[in-house]
N, C-alpha and C positions, 0 to 999 in steps of 0.2 A: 247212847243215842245223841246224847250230848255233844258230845265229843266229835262224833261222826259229822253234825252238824255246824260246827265249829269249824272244823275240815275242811268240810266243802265250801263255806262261808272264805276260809284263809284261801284256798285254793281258787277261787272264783277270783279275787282282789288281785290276787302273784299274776295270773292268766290277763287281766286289763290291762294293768302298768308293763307285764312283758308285749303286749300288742300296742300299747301307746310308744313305748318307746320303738318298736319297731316300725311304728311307721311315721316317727317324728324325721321331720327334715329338716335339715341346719340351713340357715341363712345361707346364701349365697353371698360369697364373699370377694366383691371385686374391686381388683387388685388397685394400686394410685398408679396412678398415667405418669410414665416417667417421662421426662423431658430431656425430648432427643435435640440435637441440633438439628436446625431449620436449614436445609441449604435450597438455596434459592438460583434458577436458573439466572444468567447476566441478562440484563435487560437490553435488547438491543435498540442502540440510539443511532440514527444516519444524521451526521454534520456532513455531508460533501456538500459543499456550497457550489460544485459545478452544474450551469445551465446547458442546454443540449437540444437542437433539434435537427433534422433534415430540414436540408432547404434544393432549391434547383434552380438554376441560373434565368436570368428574365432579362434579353434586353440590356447585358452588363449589370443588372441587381440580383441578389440573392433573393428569392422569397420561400418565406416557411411554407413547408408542404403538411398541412393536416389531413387533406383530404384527396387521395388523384385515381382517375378514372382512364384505365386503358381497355384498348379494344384485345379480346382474346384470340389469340391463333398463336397455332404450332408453332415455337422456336419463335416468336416473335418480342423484341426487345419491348419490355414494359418502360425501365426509365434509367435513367441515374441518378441517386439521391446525394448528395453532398450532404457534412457534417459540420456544424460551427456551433462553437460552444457556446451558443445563446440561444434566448424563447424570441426573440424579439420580431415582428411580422416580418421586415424586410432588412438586407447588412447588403452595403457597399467593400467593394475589395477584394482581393483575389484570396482564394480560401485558405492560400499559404499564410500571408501575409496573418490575415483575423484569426487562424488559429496560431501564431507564434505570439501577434500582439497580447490578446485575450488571455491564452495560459500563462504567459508572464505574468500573469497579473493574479495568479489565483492558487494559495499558499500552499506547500505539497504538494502540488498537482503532478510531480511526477510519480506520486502516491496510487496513482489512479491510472487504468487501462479501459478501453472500448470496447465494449461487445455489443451485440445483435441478437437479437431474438425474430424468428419467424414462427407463425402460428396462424392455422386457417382450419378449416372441418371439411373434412371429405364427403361423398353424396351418402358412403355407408355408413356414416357419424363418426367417422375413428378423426381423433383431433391428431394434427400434426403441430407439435410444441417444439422447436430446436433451437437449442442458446449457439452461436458461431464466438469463436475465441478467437480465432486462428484457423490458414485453408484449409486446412485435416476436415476442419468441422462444414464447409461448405464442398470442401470437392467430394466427399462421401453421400453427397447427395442424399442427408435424412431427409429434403425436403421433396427429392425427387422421385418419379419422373412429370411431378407436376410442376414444378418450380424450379427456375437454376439459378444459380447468383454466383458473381462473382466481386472481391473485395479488393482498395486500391487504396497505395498510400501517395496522396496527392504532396505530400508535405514535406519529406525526403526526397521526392522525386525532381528532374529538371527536363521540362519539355512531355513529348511525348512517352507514355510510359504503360505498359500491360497492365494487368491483375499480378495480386502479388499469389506466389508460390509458394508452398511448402520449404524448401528450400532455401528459399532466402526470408523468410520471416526472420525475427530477431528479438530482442529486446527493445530496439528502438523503433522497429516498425509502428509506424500509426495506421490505423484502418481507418481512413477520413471519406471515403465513400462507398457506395453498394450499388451494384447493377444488377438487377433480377431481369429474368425471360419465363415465357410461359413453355412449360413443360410439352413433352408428347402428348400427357394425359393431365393436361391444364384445365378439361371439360369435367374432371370428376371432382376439380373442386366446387363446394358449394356455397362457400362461404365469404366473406372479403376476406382479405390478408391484412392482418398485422403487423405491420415493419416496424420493429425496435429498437432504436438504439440507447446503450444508457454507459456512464463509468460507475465504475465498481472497483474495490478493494478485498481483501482477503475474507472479510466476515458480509460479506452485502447479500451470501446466496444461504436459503433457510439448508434444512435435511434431506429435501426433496431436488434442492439443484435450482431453485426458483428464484428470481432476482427480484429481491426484497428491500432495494431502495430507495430515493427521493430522484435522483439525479439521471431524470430517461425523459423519450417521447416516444410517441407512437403517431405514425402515418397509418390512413384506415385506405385502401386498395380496393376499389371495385374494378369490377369486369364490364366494362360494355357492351 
C-alpha cells in the first residue's frame, strides 16, 4: 500500500512540472535596431534673386498691376499685361530697353526662363490650374472656352509684331507679355482669375508640376 502510495505521490509531482513547463513562456526576445543609413531627401533652397511683376502702360509710365477690373462679354479684350523684372510700383522706359538693362544686371540669368500660370474656379467648383511654357500650352486652350490668351515677345521684336507661334518659339524667345480675352463661356466662371507670372529653373516645380518658388507675382482679375 505503501508503495502504491508513493506512486501516486511521484506521479502527481512528474504530472505538475510536465504541466509547468508546458505552459512556461520564454521571454520575448527583441531583436537590437540595426543602423541603417539615413538618406535624406535634398532640401530645396530657391536663390533666384530675379524680381518680376506685370505692369501696363500709363501715360508713357509703366505701373504695377495688382489689382484690375474688366467688364465681362463674349470675345472681349480683357488687357495686355507687360513684364519687367521688378516689384517696384511704377518704371520709366520702353519695356525693351528695362528688360535688357535689368538682366544685365542679374548673374545667370540666362539660367532662368518665364512661365505663366492661370487659375480661376468654375460655377461647378472644378478649378482650372494651367502652367503656359510655351504656345502649345496656350493655343490648346486648357483654359478654354472661358478664357483665351495669347503670348508676345516684345524684346526680339521691332515695330509692330503678332503673338508668337508654335513655330517659331525658340530658345531665345522671351514671353515679356500676355493678352487674355473672355471666353464664349466666360459667364461660367465664378471666380477672379489669377494671372502669374514667375522665372524658374530646372528643380523650381514640386511632383505634382506646381511652381514652388520665390521669383513670381500674381495680378488678381475681377469681372465687372
Amino acid at each position: 500500500m505503501k508503495k502504491i502510495f508513493l506512486f501516486l505521490i511521484i506521479l502527481f509531482f512528474c504530472g505538475c512540472q510536465n504541466k509547468v513547463v508546458k505552459d512556461y513562456k520564454k521571454p520575448i526576445t527583441i531583436p537590437e535596431e540595426r543602423d541603417e543609413e539615413h538618406i535624406e531627401e535634398p532640401i530645396y533652397i530657391d536663390d533666384n534673386p530675379i524680381k518680376i511683376a506685370f505692369y501696363r502702360n500709363n501715360n508713357g509710365t509703366y505701373k504695377r498691376v495688382d489689382k484690375f477690373s474688366s467688364h465681362g462679354d463674349k470675345l472681349k479684350e480683357i488687357g495686355v499685361f507687360s513684364i519687367i523684372l521688378s516689384n517696384e510700383e511704377s518704371m520709366n522706359g520702353s519695356i525693351k530697353k528695362l528688360y535688357n538693362d535689368i538682366s544685365s544686371t542679374i548673374p545667370n540669368f540666362s539660367n532662368y526662363k518665364i512661365g505663366f500660370n492661370i487659375k480661376f474656379t468654375l460655377i461647378d467648383d472644378r478649378v482650372v490650374d494651367v502652367n503656359v511654357f510655351k504656345p502649345v500650352d496656350y493655343v490648346s486652350y486648357g483654359f478654354g472656352p472661358y478664357l483665351y490668351a495669347w503670348i508676345y515677345d516684345d524684346i526680339n521684336a521691332n515695330g509692330w509684331h503678332s503673338h508668337i507661334e508654335e513655330k517659331d518659339f525658340n530658345d531665345s524667345t522671351i514671353m515679356s507679355s500676355i493678352k487674355l480675352m473672355w471666353g464664349n463661356n466666360f459667364d461660367e466662371i465664378k471666380s477672379d482669375i489669377e494671372l502669374t507670372v514667375f522665372t524658374y529653373d530646372s528643380d523650381d516645380f514640386d511632383e505634382s508640376g506646381n511652381y514652388r518658388g520665390i521669383s513670381k507675382f500674381t495680378t488678381i482679375i475681377e469681372r465687372s
